[in-house]
C-alpha positions as CSV (number, residue, x, y, z in Angstrom):
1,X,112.0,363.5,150.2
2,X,110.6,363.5,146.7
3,X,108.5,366.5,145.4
4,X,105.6,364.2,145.3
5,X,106.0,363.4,149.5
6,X,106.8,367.2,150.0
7,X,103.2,368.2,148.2
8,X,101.2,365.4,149.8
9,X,103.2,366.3,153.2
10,X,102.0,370.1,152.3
11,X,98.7,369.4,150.0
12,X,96.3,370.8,153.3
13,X,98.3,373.9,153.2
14,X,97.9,374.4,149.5
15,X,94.0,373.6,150.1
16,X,93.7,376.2,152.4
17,X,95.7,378.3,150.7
18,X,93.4,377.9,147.5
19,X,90.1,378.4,149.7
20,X,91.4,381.7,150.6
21,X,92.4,383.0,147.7
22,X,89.2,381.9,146.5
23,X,87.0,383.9,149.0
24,X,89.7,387.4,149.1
25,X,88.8,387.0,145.2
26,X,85.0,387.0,145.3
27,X,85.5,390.0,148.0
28,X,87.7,392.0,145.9
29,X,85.4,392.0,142.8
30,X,82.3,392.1,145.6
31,X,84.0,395.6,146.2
32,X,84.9,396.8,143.2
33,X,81.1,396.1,141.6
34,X,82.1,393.3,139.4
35,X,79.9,390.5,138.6
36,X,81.5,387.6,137.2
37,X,79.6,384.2,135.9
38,X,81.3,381.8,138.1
39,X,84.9,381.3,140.0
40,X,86.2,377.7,140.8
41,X,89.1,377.0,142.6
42,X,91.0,373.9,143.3
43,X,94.7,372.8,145.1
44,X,96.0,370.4,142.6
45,X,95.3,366.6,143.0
46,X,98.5,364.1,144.4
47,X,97.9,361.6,141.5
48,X,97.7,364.9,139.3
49,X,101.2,366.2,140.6
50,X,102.7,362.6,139.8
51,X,101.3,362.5,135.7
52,X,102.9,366.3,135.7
53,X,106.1,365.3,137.0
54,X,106.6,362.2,134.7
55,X,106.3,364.5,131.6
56,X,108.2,367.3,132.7
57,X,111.4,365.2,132.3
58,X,113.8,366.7,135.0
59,X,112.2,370.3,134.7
60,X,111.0,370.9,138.4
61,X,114.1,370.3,141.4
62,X,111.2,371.9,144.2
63,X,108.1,371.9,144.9
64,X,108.0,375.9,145.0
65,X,109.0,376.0,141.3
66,X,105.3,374.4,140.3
67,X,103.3,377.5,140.2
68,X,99.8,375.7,139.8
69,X,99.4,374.0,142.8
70,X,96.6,376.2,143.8
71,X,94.6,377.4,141.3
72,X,91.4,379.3,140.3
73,X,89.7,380.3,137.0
74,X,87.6,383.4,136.5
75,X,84.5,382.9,133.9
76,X,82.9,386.5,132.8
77,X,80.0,387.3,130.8
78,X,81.9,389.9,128.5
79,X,85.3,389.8,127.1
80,X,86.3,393.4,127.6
81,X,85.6,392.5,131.6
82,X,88.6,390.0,131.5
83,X,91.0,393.2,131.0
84,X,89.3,394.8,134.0
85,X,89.6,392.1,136.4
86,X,93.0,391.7,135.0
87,X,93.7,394.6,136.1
88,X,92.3,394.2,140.1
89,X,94.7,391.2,139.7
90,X,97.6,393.3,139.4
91,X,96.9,395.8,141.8
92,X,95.9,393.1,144.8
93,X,98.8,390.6,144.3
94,X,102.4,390.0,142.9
95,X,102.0,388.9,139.8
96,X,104.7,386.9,137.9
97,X,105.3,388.6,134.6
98,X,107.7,386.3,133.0
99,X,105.5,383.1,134.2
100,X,102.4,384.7,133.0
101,X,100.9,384.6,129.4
102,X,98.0,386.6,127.5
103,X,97.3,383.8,125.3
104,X,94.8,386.2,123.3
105,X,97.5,387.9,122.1
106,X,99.3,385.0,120.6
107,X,96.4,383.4,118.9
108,X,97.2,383.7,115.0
109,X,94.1,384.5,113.0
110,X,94.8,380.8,111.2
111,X,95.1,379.3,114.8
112,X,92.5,376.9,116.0
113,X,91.7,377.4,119.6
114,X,90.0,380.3,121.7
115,X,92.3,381.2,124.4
116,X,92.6,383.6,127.5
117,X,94.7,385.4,130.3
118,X,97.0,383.0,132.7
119,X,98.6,384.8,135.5
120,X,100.9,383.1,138.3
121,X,101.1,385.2,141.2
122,X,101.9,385.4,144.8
123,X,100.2,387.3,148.0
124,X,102.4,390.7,148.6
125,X,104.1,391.6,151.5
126,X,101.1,393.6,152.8
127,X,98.8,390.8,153.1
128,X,101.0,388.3,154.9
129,X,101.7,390.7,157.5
130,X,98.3,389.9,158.2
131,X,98.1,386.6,160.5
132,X,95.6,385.1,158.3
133,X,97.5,384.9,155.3
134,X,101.6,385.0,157.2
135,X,101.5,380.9,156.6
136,X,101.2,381.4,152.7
137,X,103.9,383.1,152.3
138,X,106.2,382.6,149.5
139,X,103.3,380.3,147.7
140,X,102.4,380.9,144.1
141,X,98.7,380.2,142.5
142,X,97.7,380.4,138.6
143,X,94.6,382.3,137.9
144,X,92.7,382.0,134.2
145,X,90.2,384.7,133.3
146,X,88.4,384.3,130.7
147,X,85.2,385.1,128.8
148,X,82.1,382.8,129.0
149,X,82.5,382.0,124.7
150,X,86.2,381.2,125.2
151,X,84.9,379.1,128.5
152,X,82.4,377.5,126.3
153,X,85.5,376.8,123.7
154,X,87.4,375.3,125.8
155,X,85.2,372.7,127.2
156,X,84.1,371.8,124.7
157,X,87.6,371.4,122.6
158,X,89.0,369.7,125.8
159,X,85.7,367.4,125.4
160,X,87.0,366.1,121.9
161,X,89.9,365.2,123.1
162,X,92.4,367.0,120.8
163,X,95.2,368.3,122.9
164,X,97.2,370.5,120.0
165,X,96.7,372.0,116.8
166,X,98.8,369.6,114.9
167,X,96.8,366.9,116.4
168,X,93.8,367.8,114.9
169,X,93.2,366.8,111.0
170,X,94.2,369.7,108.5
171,X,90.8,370.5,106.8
172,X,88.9,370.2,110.7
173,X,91.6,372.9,111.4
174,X,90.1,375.3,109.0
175,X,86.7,374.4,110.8
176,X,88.2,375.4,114.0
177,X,89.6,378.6,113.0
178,X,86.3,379.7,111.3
179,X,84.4,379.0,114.3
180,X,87.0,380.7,116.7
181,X,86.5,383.5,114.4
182,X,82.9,383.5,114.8
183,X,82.8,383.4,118.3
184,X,85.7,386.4,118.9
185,X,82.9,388.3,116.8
186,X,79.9,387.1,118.8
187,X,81.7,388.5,122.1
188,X,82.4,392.0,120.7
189,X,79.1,391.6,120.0
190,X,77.6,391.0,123.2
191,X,79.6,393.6,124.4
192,X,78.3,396.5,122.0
193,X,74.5,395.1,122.8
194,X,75.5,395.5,126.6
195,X,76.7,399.3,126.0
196,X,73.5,399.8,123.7
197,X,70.9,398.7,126.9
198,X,72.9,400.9,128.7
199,X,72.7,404.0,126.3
200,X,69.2,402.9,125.8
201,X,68.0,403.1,129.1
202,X,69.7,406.2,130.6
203,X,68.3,408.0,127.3
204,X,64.1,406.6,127.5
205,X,63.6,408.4,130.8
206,X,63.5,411.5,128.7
207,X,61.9,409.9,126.0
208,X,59.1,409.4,128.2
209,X,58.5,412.4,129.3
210,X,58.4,413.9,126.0
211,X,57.0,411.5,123.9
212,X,55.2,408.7,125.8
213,X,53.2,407.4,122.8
214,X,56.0,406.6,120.6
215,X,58.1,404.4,123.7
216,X,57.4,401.0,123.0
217,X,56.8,398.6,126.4
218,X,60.2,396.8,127.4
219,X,61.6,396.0,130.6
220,X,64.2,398.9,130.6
221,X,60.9,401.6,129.3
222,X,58.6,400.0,132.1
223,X,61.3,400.1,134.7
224,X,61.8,403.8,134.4
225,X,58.2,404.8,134.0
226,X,57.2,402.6,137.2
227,X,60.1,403.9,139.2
228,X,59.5,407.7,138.0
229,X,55.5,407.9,138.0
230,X,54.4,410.2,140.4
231,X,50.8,408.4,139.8
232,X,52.1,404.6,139.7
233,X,53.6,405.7,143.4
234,X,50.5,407.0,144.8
235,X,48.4,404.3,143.6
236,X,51.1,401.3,144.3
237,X,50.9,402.7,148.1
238,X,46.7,402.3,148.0
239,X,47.1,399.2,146.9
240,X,49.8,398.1,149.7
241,X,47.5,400.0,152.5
242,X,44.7,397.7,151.3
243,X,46.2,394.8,151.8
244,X,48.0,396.5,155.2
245,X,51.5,395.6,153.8
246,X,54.9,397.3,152.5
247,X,55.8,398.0,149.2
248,X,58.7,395.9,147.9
249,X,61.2,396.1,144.9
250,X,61.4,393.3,142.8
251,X,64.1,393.5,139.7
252,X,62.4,391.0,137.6
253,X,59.0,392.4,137.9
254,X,59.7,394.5,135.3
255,X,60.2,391.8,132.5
256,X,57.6,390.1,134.0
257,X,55.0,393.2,133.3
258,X,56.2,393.9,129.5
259,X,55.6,390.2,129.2
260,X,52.0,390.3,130.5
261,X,51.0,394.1,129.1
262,X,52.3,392.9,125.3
263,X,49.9,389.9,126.1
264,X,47.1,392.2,126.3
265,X,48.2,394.3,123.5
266,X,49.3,397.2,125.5
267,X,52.1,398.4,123.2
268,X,52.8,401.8,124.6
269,X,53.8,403.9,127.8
270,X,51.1,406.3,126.7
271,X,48.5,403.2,126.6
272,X,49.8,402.4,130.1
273,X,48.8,405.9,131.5
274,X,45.7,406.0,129.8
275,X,44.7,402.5,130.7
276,X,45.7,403.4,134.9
277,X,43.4,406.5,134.4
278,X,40.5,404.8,133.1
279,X,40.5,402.0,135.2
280,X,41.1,403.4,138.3
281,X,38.4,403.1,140.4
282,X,37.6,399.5,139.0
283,X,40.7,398.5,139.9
284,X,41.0,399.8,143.3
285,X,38.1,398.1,143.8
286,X,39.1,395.2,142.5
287,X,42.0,394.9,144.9
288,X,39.8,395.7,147.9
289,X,38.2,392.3,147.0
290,X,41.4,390.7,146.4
291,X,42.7,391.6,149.7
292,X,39.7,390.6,151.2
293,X,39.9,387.1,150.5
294,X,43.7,386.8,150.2
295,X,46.0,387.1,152.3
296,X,49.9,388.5,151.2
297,X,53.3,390.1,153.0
298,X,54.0,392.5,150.3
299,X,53.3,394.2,147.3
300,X,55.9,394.8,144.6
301,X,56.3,398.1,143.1
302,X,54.6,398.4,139.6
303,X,52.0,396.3,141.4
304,X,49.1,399.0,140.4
305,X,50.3,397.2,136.6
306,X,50.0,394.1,137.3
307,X,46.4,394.3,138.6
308,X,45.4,396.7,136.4
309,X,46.2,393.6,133.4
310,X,43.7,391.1,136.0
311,X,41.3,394.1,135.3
312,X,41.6,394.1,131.9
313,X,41.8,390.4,130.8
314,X,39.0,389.9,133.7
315,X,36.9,392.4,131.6
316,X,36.9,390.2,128.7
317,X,34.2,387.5,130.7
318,X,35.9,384.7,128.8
319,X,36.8,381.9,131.1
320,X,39.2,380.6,128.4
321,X,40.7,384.3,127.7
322,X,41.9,384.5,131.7
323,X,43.3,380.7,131.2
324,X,45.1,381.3,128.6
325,X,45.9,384.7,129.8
326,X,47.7,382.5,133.1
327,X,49.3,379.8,131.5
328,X,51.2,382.6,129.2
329,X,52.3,384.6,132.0
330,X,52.2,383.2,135.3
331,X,54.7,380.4,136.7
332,X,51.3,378.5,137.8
333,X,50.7,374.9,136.0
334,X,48.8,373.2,138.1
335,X,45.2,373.3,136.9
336,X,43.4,373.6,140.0
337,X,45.5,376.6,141.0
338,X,44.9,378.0,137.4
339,X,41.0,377.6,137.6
340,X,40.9,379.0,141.5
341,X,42.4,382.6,139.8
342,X,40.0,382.3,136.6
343,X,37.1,382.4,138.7
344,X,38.8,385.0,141.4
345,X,39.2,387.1,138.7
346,X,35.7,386.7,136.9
347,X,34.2,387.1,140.3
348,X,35.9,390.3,141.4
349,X,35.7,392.4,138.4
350,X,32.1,391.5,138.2
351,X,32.2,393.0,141.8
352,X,34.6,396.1,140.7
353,X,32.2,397.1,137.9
């Protein structure tokens, strides 16, 4: 029996091998509290097998000694995450260290080509004692992590066709190799902005408190003061009993808000109090007529925000303000939805006031 009949004999093993690897994978970084952009997985393809073997002149006498018959690649957003799952990889399975390459740290600085982590590896002994996974023993899978730039690299390298360096012309090369170097410097880059947000927004809780006019509106300064606002609270659970409904947590409201508030020209945290203070009768009123005609199965927390900028841009009387106001910051486009909400809004602030 030729390698070829062996794999196609075998090739529903090897898929079911792949599609279990691929969901213990997702469960181990589901555990760990590692988000990833994407995982694909795939067993190898018969015709695939038979182009491999015709070039490998002689090289393979089994079927065992392929090691990328299964086979899944790891996309993150960050490059400094491909160390860490690396590192789950080697803790959760056999890995093959003389089979297994970290390409990054071959790449020449005059190298074309942006390249990542290959490992072969194998399920250990603890897993296959486990009927689920005893069939699979002594198969081997190749797993590719990489970062979402060296992704983006490689596709679109493959996409050109150029298989090798030497293939490519010598001055294109130089292209290549500028443009690697550009986009190793645009992940360290992302990475330092990613530790920055997260410096940023453990630190303007405190800032906040201490000095709310000089915290400018963002997502990350509007999350905090929502979810730490003694006053946002009490007046998010009015709102909510109005309309005889919980109050919900939404993670993009937050955008959402610094979005609609800059709109209005609401630049501060300080203007944000002073506004709720102001305006809160109106606006409680305002919701009562709201609720009255509309019907909803939740409010999101932060909503007291979000009807306190209806309030404000409803103030203005200007039918063309309130349009405007909706087509910038709402997902409606329809016109007859857009015009229902201008005149909602005309109608109950007139009523609030």
């Amino acid at each position: 029996m030729t390698i070829l009949d062996e794999y196609q004999r075998d090739h529903g093993l090897y898929s079911d091998f792949t599609q279990k690897l691929d969901g213990l994978i997702r469960e181990l970084l589901k555990q760990k509290g590692v988000r990833v952009h994407s995982i694909t997985s795939r067993a190898k393809d018969p015709g695939s097998l038979q182009g491999k073997l015709n070039s490998a002149n002689g090289k393979y006498s089994s079927l065992r000694q392929i090691t990328d018959l299964a086979a899944l690649r790891i996309i993150t957003y960050y490059n400094d995450e491909v160390d860490a799952i690396a590192e789950i990889m080697e803790q959760e399975f056999e890995i093959d260290s003389d089979n297994s390459v970290d390409k990054r740290k071959t790449l020449d600085p005059d190298r074309f080509g942006y390249l990542s982590l290959h490992y072969v590896g194998q399920l250990p002994a603890k897993r296959l004692e486990l009927t689920e996974y005893a069939r699979f023993e002594g198969l081997k899978f190749e797993i590719q992590i990489r970062s979402i730039l060296q992704h983006t690299w490689a596709e679109i390298e493959h996409d050109m066709g150029y298989k090798s360096e030497h293939a490519v012309p010598k001055d294109i090369r130089r292209s290549f190799s500028r443009l690697a170097g550009l986009l190793e410097l645009a992940d360290i880059e992302f990475a330092r902005i990613r530790e920055q947000l997260t410096e940023y927004e453990q630190a303007v809780p405190k800032q906040i408190d201490e000095k709310p006019a000089e915290v400018l509106i963002d997502q990350a300064s509007l999350k905090s003061f929502i979810l730490n606002s003694a006053y946002v609270k009490e007046l998010d659970i009015q709102i909510a009993a109005l309309a005889g409904v919980p109050v919900v947590y939404d993670e993009n409201f937050f955008g959402e808000m610094a979005h609609r508030l800059h709109y209005l020209g609401v630049k501060t945290i300080s203007d944000v109090v002073t506004l709720l203070h102001e305006h809160r009768d109106v606006l409680l009123r305002f919701v009562a007529q709201v609720f009255r005609h509309n019907r909803v199965e939740a409010v999101v927390i932060g909503s007291s925000l979000f009807q306190l900028s209806n309030v404000l841009i409803g103030k203005t009387g200007s039918r063309d303000h309130i349009r405007h106001y909706l087509l910038n910051t709402s997902n409606f486009v329809d016109r007859e939805s857009i015009e229902r909400l201008v005149h909602e809004i005309l109608v109950y602030v007139e009523e609030a006031l």
